[in-house]
Every structure is written in C-alpha cells, then in structure tokens.
Biopython code that builds the backbone (N, CA, C, O; Angstrom):
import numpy as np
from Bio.PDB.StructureBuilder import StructureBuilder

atoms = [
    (1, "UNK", "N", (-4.300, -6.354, 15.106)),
    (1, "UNK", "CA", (-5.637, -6.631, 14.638)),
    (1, "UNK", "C", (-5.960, -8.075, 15.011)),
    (1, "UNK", "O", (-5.034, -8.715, 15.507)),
    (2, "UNK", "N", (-6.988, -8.608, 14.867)),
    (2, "UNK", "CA", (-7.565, -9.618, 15.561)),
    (2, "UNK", "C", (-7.386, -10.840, 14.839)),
    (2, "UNK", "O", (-7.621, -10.666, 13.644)),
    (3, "UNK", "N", (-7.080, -11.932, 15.104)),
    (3, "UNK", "CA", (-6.359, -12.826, 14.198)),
    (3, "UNK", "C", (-7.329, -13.604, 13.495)),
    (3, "UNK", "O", (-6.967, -14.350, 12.585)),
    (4, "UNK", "N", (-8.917, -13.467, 13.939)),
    (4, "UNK", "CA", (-9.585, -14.169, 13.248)),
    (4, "UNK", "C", (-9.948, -12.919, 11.722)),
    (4, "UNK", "O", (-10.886, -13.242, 10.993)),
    (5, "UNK", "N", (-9.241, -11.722, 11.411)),
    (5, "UNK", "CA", (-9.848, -11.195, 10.915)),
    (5, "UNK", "C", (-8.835, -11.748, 9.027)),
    (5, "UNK", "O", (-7.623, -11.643, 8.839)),
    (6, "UNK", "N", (-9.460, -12.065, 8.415)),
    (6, "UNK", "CA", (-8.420, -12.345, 7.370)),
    (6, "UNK", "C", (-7.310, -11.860, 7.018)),
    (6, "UNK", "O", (-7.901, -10.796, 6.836)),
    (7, "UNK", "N", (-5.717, -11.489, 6.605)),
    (7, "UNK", "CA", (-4.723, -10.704, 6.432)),
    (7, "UNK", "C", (-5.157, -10.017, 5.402)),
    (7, "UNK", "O", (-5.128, -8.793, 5.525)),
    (8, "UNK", "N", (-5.509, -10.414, 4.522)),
    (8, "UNK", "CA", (-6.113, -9.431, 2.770)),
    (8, "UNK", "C", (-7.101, -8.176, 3.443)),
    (8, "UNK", "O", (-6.954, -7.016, 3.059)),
    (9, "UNK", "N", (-8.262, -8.597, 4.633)),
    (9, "UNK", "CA", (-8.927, -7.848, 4.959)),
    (9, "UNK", "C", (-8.471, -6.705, 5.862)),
    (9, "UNK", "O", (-8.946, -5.573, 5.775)),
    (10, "UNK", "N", (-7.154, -7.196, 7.076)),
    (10, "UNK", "CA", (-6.334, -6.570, 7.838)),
    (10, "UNK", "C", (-5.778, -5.558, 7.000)),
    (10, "UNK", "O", (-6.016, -4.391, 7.310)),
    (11, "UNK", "N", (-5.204, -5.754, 6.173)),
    (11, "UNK", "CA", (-4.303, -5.286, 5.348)),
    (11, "UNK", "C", (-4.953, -3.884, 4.392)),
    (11, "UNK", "O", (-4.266, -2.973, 3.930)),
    (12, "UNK", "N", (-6.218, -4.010, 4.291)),
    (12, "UNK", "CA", (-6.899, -2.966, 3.299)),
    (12, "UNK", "C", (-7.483, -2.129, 4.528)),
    (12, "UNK", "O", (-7.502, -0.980, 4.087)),
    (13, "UNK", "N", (-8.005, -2.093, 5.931)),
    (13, "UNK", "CA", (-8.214, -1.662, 6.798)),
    (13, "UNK", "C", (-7.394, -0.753, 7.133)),
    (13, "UNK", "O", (-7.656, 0.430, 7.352)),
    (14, "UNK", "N", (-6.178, -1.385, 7.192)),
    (14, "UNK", "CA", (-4.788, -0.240, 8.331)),
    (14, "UNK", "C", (-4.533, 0.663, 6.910)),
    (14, "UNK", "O", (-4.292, 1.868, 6.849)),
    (15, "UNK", "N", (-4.638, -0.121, 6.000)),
    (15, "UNK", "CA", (-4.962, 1.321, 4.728)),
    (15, "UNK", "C", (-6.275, 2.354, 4.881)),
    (15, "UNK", "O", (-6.344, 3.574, 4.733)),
    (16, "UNK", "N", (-7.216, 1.428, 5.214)),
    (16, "UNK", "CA", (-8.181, 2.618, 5.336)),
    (16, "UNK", "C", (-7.981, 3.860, 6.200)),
    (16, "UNK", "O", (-8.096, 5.055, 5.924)),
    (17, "UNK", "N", (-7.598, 3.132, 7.495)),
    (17, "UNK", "CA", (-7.225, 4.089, 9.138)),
    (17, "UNK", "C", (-5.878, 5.108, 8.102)),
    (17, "UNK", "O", (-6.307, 6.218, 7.788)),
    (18, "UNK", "N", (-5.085, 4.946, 7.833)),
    (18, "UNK", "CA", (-4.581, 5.645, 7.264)),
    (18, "UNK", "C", (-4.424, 6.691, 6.604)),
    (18, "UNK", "O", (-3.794, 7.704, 6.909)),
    (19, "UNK", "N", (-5.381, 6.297, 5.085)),
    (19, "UNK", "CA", (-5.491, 7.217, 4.483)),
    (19, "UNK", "C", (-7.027, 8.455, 5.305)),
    (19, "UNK", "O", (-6.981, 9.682, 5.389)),
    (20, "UNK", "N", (-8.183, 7.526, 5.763)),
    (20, "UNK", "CA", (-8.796, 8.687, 6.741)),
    (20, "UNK", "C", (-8.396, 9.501, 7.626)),
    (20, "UNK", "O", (-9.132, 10.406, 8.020)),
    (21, "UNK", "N", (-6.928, 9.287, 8.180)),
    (21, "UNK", "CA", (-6.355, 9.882, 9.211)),
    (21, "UNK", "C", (-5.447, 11.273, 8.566)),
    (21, "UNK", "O", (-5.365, 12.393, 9.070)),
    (22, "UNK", "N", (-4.931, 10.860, 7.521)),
    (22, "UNK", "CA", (-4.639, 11.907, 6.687)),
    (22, "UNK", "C", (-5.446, 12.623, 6.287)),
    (22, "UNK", "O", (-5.306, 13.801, 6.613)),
    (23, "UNK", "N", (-6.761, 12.225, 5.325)),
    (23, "UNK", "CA", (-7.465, 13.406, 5.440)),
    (23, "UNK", "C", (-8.417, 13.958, 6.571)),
    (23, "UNK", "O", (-9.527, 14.337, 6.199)),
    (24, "UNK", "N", (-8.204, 14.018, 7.487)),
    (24, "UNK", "CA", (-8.779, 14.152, 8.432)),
    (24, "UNK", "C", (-7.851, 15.560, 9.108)),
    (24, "UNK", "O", (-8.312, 16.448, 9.826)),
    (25, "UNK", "N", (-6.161, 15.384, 8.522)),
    (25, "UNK", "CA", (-5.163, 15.784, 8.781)),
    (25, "UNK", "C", (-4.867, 17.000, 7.931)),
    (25, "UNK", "O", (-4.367, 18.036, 8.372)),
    (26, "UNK", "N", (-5.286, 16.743, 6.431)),
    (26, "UNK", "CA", (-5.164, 17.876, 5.525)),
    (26, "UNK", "C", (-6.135, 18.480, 5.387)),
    (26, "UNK", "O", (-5.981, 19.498, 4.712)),
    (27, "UNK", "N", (-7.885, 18.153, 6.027)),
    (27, "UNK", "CA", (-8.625, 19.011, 5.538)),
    (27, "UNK", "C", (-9.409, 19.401, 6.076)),
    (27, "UNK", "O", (-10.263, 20.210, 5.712)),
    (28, "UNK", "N", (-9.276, 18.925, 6.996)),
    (28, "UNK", "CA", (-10.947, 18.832, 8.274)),
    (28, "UNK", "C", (-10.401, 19.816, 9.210)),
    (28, "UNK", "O", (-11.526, 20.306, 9.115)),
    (29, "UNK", "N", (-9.896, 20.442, 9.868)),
    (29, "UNK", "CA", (-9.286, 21.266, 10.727)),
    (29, "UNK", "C", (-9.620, 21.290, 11.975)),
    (29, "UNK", "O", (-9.955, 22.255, 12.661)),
    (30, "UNK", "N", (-9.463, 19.603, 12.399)),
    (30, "UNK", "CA", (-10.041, 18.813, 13.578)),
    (30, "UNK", "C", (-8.930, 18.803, 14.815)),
    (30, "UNK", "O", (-7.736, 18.504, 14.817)),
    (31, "UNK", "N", (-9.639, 19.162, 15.646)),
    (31, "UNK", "CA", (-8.701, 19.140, 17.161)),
    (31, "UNK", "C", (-8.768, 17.558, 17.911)),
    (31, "UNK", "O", (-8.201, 17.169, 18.931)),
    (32, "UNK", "N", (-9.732, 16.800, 16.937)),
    (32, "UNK", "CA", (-10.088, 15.389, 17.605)),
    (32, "UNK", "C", (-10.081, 14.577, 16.454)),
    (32, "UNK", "O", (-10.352, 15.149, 15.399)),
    (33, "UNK", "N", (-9.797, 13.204, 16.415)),
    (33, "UNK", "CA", (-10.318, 12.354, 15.620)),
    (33, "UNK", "C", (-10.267, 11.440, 16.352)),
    (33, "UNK", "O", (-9.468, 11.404, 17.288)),
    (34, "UNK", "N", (-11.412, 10.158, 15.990)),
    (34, "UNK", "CA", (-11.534, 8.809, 16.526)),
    (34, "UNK", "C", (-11.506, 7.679, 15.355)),
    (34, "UNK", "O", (-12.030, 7.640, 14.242)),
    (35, "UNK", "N", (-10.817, 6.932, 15.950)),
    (35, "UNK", "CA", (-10.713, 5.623, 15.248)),
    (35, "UNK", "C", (-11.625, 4.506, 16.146)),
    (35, "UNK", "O", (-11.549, 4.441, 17.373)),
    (36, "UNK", "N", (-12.456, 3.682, 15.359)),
    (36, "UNK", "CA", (-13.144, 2.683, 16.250)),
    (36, "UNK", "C", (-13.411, 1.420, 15.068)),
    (36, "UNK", "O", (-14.234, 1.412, 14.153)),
    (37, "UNK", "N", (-12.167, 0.131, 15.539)),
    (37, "UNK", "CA", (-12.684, -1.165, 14.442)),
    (37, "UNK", "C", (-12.799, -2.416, 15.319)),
    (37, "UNK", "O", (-12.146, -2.913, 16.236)),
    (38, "UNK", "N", (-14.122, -2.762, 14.510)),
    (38, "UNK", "CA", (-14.947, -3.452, 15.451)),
    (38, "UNK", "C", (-14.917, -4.608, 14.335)),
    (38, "UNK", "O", (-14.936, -4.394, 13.123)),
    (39, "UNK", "N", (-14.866, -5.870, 14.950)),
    (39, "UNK", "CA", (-15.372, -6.917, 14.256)),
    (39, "UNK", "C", (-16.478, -7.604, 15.009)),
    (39, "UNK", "O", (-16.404, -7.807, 16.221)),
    (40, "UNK", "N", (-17.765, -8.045, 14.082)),
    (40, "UNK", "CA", (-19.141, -8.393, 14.221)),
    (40, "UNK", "C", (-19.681, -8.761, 13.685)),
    (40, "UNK", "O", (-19.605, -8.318, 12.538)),
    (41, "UNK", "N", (-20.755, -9.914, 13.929)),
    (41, "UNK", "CA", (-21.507, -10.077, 12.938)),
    (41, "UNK", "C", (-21.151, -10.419, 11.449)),
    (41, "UNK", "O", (-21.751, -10.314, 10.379)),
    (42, "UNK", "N", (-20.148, -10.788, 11.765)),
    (42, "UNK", "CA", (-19.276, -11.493, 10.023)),
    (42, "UNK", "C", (-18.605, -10.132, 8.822)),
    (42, "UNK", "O", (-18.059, -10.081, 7.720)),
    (43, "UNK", "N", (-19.062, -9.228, 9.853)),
    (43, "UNK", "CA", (-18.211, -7.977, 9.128)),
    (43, "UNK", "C", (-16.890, -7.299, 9.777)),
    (43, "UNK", "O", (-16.837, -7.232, 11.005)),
    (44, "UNK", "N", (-15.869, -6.816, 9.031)),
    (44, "UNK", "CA", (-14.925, -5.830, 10.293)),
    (44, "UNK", "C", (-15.663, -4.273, 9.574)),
    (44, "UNK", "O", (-15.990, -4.094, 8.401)),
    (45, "UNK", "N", (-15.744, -3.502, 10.499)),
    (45, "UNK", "CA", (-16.137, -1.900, 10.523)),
    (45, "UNK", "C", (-15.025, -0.884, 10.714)),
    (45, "UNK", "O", (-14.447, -0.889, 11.801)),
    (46, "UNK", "N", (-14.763, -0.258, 10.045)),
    (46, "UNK", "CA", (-13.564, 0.914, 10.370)),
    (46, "UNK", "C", (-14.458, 2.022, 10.686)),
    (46, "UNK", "O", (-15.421, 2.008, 9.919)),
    (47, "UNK", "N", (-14.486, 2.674, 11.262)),
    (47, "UNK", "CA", (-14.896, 4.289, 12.007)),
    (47, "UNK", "C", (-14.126, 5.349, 12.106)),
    (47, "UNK", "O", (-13.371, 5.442, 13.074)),
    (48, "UNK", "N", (-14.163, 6.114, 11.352)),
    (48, "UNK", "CA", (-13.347, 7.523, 11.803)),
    (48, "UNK", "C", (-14.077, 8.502, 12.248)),
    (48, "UNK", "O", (-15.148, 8.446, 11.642)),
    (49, "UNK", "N", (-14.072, 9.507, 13.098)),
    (49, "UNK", "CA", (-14.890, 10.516, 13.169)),
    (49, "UNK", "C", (-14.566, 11.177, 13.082)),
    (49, "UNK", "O", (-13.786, 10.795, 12.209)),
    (50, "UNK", "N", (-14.191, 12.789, 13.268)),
    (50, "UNK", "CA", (-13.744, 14.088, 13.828)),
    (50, "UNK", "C", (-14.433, 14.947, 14.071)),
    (50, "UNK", "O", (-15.590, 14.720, 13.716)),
    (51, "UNK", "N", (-14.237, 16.161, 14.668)),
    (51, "UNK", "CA", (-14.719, 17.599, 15.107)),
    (51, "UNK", "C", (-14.487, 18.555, 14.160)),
    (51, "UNK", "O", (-14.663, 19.737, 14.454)),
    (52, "UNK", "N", (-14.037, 18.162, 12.824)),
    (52, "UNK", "CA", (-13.947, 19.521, 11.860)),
    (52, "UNK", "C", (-14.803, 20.043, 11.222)),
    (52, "UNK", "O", (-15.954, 19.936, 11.645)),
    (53, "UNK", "N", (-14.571, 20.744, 10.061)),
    (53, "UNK", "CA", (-15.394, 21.446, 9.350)),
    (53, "UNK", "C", (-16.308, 20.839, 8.626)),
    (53, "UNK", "O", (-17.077, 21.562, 7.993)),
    (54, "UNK", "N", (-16.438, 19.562, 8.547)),
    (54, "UNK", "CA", (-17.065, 18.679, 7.634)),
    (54, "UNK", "C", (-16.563, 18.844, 6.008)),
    (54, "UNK", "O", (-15.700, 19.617, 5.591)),
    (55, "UNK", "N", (-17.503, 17.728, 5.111)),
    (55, "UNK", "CA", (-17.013, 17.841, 3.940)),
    (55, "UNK", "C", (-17.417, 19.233, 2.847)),
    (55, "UNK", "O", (-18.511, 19.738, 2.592)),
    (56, "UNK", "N", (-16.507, 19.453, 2.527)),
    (56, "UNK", "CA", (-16.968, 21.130, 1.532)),
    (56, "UNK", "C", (-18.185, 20.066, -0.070)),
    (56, "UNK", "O", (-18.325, 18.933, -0.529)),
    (57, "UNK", "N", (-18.756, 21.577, -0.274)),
    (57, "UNK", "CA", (-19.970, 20.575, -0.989)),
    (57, "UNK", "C", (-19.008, 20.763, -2.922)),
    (57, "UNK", "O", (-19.002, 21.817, -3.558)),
    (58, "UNK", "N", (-18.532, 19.814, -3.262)),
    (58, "UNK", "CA", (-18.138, 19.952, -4.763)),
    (58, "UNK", "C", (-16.471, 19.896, -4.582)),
    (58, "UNK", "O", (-15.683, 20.624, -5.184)),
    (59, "UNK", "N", (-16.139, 18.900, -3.645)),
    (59, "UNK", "CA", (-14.613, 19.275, -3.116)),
    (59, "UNK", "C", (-13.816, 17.687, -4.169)),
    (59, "UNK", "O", (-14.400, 16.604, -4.176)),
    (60, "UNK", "N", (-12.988, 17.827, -4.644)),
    (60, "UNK", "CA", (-12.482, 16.895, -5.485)),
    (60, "UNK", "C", (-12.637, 15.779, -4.790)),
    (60, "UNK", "O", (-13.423, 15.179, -5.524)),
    (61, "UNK", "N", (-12.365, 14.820, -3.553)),
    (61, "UNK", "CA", (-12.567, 13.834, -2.841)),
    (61, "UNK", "C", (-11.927, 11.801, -3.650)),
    (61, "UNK", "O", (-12.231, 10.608, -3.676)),
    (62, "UNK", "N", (-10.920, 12.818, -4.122)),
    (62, "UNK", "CA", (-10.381, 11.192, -4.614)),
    (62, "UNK", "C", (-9.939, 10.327, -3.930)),
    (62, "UNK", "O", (-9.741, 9.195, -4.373)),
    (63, "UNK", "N", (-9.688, 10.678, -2.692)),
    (63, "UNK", "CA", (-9.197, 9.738, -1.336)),
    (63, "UNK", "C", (-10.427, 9.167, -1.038)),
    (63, "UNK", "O", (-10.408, 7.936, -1.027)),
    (64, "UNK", "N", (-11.795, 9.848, -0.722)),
    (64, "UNK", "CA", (-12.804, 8.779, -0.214)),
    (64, "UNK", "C", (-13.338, 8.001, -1.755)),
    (64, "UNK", "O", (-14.172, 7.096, -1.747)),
    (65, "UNK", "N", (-12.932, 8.337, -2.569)),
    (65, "UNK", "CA", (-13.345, 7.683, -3.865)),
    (65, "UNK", "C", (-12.148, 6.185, -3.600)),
    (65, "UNK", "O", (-12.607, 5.047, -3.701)),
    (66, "UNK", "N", (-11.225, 6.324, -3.397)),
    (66, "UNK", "CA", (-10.236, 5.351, -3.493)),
    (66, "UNK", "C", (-10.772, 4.823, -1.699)),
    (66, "UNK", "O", (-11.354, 3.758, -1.903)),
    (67, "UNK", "N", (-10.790, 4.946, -1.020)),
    (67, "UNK", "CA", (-11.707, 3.928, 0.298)),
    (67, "UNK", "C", (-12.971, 3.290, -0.293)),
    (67, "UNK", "O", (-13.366, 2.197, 0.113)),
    (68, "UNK", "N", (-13.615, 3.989, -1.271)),
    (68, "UNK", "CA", (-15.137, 2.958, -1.477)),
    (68, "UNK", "C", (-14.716, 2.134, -2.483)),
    (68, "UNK", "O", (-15.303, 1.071, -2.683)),
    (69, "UNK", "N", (-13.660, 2.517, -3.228)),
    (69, "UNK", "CA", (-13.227, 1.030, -4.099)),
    (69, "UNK", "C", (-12.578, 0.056, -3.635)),
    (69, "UNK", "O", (-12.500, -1.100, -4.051)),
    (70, "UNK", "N", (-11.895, 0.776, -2.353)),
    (70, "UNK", "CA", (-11.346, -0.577, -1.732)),
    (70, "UNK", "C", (-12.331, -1.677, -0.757)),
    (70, "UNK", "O", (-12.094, -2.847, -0.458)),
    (71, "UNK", "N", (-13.631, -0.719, -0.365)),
    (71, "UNK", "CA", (-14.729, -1.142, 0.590)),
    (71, "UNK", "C", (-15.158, -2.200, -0.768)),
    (71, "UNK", "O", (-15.106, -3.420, -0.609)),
    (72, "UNK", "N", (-15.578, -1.600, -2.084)),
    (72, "UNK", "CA", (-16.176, -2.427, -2.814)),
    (72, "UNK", "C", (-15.437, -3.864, -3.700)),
    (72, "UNK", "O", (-15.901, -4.723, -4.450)),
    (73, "UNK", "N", (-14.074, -3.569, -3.149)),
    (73, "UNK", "CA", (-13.485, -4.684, -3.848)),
    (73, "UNK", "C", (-13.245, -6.124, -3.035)),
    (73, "UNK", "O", (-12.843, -7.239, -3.367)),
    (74, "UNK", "N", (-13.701, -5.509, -1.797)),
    (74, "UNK", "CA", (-13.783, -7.057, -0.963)),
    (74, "UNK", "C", (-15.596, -7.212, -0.705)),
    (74, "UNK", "O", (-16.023, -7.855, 0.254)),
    (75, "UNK", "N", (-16.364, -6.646, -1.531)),
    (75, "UNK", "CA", (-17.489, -6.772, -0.879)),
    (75, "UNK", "C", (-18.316, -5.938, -0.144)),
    (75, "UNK", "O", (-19.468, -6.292, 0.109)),
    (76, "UNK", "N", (-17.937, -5.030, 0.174)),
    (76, "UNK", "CA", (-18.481, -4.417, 1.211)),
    (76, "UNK", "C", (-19.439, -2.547, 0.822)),
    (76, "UNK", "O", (-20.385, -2.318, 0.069)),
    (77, "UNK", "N", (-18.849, -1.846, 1.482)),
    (77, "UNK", "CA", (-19.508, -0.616, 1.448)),
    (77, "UNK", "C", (-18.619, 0.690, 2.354)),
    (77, "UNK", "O", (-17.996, 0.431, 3.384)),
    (78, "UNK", "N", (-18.699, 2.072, 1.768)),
    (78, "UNK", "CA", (-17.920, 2.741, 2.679)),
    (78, "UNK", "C", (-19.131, 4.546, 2.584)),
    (78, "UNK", "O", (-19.292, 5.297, 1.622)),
    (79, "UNK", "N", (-19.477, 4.596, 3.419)),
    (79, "UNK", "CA", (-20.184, 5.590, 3.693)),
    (79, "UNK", "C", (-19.537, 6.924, 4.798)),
    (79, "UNK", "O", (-18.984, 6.624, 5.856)),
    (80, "UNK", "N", (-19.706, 8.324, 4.375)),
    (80, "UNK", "CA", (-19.165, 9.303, 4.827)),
    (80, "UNK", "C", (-20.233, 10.466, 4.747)),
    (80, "UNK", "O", (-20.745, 11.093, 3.819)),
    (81, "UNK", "N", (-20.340, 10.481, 6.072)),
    (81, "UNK", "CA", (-21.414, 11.866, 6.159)),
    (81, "UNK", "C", (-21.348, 12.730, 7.439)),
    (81, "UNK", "O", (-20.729, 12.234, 8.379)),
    (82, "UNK", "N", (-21.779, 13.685, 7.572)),
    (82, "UNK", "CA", (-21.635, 14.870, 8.972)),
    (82, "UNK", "C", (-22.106, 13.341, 9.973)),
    (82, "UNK", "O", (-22.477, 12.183, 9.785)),
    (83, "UNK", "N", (-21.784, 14.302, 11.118)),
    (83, "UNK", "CA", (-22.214, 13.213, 12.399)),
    (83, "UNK", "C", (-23.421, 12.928, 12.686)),
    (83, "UNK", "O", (-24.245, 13.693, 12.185)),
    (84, "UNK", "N", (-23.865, 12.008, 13.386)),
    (84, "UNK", "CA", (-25.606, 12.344, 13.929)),
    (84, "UNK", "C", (-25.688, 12.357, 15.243)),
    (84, "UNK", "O", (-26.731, 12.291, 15.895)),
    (85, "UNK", "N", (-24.075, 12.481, 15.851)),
    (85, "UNK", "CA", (-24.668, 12.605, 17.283)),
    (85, "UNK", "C", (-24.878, 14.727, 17.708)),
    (85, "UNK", "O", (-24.817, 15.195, 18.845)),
    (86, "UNK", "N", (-25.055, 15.357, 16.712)),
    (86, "UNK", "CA", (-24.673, 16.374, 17.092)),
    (86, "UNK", "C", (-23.614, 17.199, 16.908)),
    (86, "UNK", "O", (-23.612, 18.377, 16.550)),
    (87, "UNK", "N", (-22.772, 16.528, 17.166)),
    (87, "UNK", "CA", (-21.436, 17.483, 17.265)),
    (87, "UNK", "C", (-20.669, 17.936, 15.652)),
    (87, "UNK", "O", (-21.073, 17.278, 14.693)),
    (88, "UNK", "N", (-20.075, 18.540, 15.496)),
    (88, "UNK", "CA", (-19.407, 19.046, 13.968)),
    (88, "UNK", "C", (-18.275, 18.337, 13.925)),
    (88, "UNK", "O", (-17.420, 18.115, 14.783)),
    (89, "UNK", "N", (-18.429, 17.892, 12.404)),
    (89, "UNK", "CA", (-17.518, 17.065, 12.131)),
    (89, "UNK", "C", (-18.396, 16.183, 10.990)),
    (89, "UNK", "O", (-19.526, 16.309, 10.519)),
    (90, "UNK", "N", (-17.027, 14.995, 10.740)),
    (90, "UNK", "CA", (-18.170, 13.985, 9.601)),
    (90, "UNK", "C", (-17.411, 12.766, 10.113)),
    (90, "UNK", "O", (-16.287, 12.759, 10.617)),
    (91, "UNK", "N", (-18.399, 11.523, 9.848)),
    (91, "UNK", "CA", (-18.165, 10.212, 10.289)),
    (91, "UNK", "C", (-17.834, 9.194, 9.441)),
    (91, "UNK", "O", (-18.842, 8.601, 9.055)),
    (92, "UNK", "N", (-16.810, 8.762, 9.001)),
    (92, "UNK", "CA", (-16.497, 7.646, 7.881)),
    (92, "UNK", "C", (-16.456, 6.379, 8.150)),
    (92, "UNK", "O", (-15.661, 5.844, 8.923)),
    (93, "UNK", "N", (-17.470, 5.752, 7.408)),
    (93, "UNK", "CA", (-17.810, 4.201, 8.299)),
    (93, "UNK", "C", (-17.454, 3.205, 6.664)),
    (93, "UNK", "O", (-17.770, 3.323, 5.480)),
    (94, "UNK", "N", (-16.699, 2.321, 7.427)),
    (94, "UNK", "CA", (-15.902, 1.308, 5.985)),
    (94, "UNK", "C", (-16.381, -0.172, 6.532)),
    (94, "UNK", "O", (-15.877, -0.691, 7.527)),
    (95, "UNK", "N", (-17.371, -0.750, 5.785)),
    (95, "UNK", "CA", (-17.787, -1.809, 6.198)),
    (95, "UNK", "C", (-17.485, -3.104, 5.585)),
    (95, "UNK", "O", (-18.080, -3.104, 4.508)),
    (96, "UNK", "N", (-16.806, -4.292, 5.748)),
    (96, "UNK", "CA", (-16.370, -5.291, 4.613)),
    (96, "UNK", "C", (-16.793, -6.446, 5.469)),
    (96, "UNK", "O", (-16.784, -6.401, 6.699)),
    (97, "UNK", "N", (-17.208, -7.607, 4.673)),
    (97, "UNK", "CA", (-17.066, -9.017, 5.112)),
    (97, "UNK", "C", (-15.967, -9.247, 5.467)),
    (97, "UNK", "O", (-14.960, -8.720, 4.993)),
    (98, "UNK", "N", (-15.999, -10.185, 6.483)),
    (98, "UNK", "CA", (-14.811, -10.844, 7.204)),
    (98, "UNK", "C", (-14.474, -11.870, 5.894)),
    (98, "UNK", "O", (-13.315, -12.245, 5.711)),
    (99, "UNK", "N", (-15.492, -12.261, 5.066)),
    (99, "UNK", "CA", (-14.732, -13.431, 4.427)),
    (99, "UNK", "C", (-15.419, -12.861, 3.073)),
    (99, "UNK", "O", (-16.553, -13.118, 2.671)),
    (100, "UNK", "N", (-14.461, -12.035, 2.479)),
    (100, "UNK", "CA", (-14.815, -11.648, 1.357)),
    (100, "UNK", "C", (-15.070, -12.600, -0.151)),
    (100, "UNK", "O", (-14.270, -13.466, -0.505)),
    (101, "UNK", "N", (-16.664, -12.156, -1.137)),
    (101, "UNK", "CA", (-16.731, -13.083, -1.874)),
    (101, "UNK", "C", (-15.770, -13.166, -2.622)),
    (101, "UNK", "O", (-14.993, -12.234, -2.831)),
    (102, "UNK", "N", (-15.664, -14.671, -3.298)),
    (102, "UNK", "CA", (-14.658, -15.313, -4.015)),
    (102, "UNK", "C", (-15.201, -14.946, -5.425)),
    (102, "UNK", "O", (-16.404, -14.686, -5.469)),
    (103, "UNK", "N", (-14.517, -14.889, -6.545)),
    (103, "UNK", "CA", (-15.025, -14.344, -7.936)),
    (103, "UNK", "C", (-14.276, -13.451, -8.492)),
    (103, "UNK", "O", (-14.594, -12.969, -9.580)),
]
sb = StructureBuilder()
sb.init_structure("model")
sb.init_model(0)
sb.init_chain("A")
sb.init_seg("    ")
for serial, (resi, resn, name, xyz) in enumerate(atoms, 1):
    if name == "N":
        sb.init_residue(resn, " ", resi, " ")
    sb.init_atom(name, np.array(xyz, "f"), 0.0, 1.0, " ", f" {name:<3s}", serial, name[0])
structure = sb.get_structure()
C-alpha cells in the first residue's frame, strides 16, 4: 500500500479487501471479483465488485454492517449496491480520509 497512506488507515483497508472478498466468496456466486484502491483527493477508496447474484433483499448482512463501522470510525462512509455499469453483480465502495478526524 502506498506509504503516504496512514498505517491505522492501511490497516482497516486490507481488512476491508478481506472481509469483502469473503463475502463475495460465501454468497455472491461470482465467477469474477475486482478489487480497485485508489488514493485521491485526500481520501483512500476500496472497490469491490463482482458478477453475482447481488444482495438478497432482508439477508442478515453483519459483515457489511461491520465495514460501515469501520468506514465510520475513521470518518468516512461505506456504500453497497447492484452495479451501474450494467452487468450483475453489486459494487462495494469504502471511502475514508487519508487523515482521519482526531476526537
């Protein structure tokens, strides 16, 4: 990871890629997934995508519950929805300040 990116922030990221990659692994019944982390604009971005079934509607989801507390505990935000380029599947986007507030 990129050395200007903070270690606290590194560190909750390769957790994120993680735990999305797992469920991506137990539930999505995806022949593809993408990982894409970008640092910009004073934020780092985690991206997952896949080709599966998308999310079932009323599905317990305590794994993306535990990514938006970790998105929200440095600041940030973690959003998960079907794709918009078309294709099937859903897109999990984890967005945090590079320099998360102090408090």
């Amino acid at each position: 990871m990129d050395t200007d990116v903070p270690s606290a922030v590194a560190d909750e990221a390769l957790a994120v890629v993680g735990e999305a990659l797992t469920n991506v692994a137990r539930h999505a019944r995806a022949t593809r997934a993408e990982v894409s982390i970008t640092a910009a604009e004073g934020n780092l971005t985690v991206t997952v995508t896949d080709n599966g079934v998308g999310l079932s509607a009323g599905g317990r989801r305590s794994g993306l519950r535990n990514l938006t507390e970790r998105a929200e505990g440095l600041g940030g935000r973690m959003e998960v929805a079907g794709r918009d380029d078309g294709e099937r599947g859903t897109c999990l986007e984890w967005k945090v300040p590079l320099v998360p507030p102090t408090g």
